[in-house]
C-alpha positions as CSV (number, residue, x, y, z in Angstrom):
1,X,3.4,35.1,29.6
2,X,1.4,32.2,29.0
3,X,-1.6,33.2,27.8
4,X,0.5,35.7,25.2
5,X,2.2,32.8,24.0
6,X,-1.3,30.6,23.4
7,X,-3.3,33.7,21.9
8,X,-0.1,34.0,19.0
9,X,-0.1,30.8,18.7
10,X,-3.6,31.2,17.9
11,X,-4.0,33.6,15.5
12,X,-0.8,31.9,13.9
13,X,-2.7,29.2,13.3
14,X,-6.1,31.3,12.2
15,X,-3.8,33.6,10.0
16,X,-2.0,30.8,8.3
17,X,-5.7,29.1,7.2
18,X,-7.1,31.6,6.1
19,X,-4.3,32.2,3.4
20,X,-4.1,28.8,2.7
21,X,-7.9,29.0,1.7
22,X,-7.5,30.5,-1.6
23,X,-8.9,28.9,-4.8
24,X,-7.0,27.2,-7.3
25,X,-8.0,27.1,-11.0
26,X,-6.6,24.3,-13.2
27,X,-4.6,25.5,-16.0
28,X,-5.1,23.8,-19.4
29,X,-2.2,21.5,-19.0
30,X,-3.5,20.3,-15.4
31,X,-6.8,19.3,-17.3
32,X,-5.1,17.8,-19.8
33,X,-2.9,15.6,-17.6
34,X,-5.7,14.7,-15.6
35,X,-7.6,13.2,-18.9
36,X,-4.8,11.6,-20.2
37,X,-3.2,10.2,-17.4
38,X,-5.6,10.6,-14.5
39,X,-4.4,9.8,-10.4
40,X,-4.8,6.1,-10.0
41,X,-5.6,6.4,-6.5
42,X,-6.5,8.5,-3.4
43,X,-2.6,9.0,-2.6
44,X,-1.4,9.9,-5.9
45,X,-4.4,12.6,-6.4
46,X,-3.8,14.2,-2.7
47,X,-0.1,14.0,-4.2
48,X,-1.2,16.2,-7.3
49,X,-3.1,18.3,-5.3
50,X,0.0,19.0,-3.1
51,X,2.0,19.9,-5.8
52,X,0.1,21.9,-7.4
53,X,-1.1,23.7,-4.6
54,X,2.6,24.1,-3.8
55,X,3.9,24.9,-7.0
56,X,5.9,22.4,-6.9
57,X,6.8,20.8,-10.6
């Protein structure tokens, strides 16, 4: 039972990576807000990136 539980576990964690691994292309308005008003910082950039891997606006 074990070693069914580890080996989803794995390939939960394989499966989930390799969709997470898909390219994102900035849209015009991404480039724009990044000359304009670019991330002042590592946090605020890895915040960008988040949302906008996320979709989240």
């Amino acid at each position: 039972m074990r070693r069914l539980l580890v080996l989803i576990l794995a390939l939960s964690a394989v499966g989930l990576s390799a969709t997470a691994c898909k390219p994102h292309k900035r849209t015009f308005g991404e480039k724009v807000q990044d000359t304009f008003d670019p991330p002042k910082g590592p946090a605020e950039k890895a915040g960008r990136t988040l949302d906008r891997a996320t979709d989240s606006k």
